[in-house]
C-alpha positions as CSV (number, residue, x, y, z in Angstrom):
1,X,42.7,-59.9,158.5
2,X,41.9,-63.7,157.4
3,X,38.5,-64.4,155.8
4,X,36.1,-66.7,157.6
5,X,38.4,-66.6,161.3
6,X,35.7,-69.0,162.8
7,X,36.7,-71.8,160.3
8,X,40.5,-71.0,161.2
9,X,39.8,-71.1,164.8
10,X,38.1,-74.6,164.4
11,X,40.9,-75.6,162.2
12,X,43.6,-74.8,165.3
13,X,41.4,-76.4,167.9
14,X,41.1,-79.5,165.7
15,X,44.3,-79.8,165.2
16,X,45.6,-79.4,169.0
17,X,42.7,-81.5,169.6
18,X,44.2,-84.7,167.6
19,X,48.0,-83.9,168.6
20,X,46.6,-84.2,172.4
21,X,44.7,-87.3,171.4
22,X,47.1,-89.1,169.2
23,X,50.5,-87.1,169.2
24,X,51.5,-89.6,166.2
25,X,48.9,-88.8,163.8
26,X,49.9,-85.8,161.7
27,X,53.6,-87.3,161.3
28,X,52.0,-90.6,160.2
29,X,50.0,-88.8,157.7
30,X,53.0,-87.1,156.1
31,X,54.6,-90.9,155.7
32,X,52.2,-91.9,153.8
33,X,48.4,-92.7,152.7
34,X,47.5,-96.3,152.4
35,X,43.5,-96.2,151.9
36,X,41.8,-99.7,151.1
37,X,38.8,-98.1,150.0
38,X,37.9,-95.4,147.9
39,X,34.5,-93.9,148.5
40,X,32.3,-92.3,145.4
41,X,29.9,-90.6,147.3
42,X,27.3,-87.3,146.5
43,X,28.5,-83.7,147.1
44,X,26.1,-83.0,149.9
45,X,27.2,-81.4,153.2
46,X,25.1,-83.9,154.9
47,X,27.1,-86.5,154.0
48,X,30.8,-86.6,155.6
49,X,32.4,-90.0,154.4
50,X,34.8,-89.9,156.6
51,X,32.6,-89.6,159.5
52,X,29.8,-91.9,158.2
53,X,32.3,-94.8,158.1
54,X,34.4,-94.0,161.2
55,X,37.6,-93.8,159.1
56,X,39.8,-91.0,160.3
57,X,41.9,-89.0,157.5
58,X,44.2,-91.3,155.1
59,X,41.9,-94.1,155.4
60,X,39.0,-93.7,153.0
61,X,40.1,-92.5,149.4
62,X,37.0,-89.4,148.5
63,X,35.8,-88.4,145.4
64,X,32.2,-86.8,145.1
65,X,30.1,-85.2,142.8
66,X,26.3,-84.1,142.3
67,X,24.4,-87.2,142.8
68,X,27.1,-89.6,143.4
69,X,27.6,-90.3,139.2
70,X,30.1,-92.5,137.2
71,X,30.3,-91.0,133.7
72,X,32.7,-92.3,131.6
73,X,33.9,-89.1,130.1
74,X,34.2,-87.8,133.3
75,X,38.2,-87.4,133.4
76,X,37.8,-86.0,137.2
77,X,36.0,-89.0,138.4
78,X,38.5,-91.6,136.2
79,X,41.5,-90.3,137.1
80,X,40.7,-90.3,141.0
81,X,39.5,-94.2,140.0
82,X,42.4,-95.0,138.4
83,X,45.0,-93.1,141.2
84,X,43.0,-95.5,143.3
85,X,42.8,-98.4,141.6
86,X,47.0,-98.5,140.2
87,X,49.0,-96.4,142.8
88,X,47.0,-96.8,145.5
89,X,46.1,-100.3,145.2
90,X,42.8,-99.7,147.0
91,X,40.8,-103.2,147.0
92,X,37.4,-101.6,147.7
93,X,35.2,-99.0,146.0
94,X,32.3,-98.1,147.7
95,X,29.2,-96.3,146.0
96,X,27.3,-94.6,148.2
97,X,24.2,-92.9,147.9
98,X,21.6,-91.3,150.2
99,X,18.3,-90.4,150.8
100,X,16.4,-87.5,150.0
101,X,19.4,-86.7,147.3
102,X,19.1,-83.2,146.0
103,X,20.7,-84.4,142.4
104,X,18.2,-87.4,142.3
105,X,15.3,-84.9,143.5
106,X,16.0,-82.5,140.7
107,X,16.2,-85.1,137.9
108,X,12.8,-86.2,138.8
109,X,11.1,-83.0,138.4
110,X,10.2,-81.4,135.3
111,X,11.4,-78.5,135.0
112,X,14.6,-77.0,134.3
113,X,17.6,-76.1,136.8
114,X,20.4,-74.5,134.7
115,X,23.8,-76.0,133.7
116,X,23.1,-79.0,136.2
117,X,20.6,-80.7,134.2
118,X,23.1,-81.9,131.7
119,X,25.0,-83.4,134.9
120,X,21.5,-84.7,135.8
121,X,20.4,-86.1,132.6
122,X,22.3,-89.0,133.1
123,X,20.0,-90.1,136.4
124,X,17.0,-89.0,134.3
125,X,17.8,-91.8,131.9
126,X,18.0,-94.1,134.7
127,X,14.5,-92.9,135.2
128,X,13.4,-93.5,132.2
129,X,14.8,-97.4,132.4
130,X,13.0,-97.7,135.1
131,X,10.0,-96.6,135.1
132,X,8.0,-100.2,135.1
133,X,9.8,-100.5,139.4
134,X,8.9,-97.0,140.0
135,X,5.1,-96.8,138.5
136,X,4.7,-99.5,141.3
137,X,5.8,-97.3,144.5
138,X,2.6,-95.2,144.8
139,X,4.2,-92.8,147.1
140,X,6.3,-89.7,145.9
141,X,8.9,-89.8,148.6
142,X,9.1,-93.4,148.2
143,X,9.7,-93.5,144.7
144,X,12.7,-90.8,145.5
145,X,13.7,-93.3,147.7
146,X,13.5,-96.0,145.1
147,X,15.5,-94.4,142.7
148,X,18.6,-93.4,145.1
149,X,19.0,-96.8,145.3
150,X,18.5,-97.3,141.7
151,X,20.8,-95.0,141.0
152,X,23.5,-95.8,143.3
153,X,23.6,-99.3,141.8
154,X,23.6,-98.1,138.4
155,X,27.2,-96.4,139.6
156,X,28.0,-99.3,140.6
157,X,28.0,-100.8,137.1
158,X,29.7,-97.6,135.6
159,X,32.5,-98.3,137.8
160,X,33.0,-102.0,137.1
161,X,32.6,-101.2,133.1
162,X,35.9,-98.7,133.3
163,X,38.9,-99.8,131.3
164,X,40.4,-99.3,134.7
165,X,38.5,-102.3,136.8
166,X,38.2,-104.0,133.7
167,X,42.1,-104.4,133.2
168,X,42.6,-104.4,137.0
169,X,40.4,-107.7,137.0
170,X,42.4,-108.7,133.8
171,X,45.7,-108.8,135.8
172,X,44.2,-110.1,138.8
173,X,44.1,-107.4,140.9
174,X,41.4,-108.1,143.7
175,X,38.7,-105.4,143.2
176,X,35.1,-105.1,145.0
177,X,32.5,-102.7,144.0
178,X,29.9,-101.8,146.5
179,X,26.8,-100.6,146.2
180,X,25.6,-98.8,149.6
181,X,22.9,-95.8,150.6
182,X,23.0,-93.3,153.6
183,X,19.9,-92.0,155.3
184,X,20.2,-88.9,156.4
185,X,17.8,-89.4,158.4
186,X,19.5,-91.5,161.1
187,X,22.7,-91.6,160.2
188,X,22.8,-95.6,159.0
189,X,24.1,-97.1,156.1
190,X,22.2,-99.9,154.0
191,X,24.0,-102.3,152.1
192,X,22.1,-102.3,149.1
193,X,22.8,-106.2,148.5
194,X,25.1,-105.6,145.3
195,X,28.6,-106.6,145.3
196,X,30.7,-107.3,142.2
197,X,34.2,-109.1,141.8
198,X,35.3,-109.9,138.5
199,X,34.0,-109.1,135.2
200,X,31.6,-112.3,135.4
201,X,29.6,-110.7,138.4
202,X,29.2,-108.0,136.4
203,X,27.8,-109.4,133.3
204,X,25.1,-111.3,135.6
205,X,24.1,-108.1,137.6
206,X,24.0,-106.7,134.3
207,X,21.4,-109.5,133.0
208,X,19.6,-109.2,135.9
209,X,18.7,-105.8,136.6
């Protein structure tokens, strides 16, 4: 008898579901994917890229994590960016954030969580940068609020300081970095007003925040 039969018997009504709908998908999936963006989103069940965006499967490139983070000894994360970036030849990456972030929540507090907080100190230190744009957000939630974003922008930096975008720029390779947020709480994405497209952008975002 098959473990969890009620996710196998979703599984076969999705699936008659999309042949009855589109009876071309499935054998245009097995041609071949052709994403033009790659998405670095959290690992929260809340947050279904896919979905979010309106992208069906083999459109939108996925790699998640605890908190949505770029570290750059994080050979997971890099090699999905560099698959992306040099096979793929995705020309977007979008990273997203959202509200009310578990990850973000945790790094906040002051007490300890286990084998996560040395995931987590990373989006303590952004904390700890910025603590001068936080003290001025009187409100708990909104300072979790606050720092999603920061966060998510901070990614957004990570990414553009890889060897990968950095020698993807290099050869001319047309790359944009994105820097977006999801609230949960109505299902909308904010564009968080950060976009970088060469290594110049960068360097000025860099100066400036």
């Amino acid at each position: 008898m098959k473990a969890l039969p009620e996710l196998f018997d979703n599984n076969r009504k999705w699936a008659s579901d999309i042949r009855a709908s589109t009876p071309e998908f499935f054998s245009k999936l097995v041609a071949q994917q052709a994403p033009a963006y790659l998405w670095i989103g959290c690992s929260d069940s809340r947050v279904p890229a896919n979905e979010i965006v309106g992208l069906l499967p083999g459109e939108l490139f996925v790699h998640r994590n605890v908190g949505n983070l770029v570290i750059h000894t994080d050979m997971n994360c890099l090699s999905v960016l560099q698959y992306a970036v040099d096979l793929l030849g995705i020309r977007h990456v979008i990273v997203c954030g959202h509200y009310g972030c578990g990850g973000v929540k945790a790094a906040m507090e002051q007490q300890p969580h286990g084998l996560v907080d040395n995931w987590l100190r990373h989006i303590r230190d952004i904390h700890q940068r910025h603590l001068g744009k936080l003290a001025s957000v009187p409100d708990g939630s909104e300072r979790l609020r606050r720092l999603c974003e920061l966060n998510a922008v901070e990614q957004v930096i990570n990414v553009g300081n890889t060897t990968i975008v950095q020698d993807a720029w290099r050869r001319g390779q047309e790359i944009a970095i994105h820097g977006w947020i999801y609230d949960i709480a109505d299902g909308l994405l904010k564009d968080l007003g950060v976009c970088v497209t060469s290594a110049g952008e960068l360097t000025d975002l860099q100066q400036t925040w």
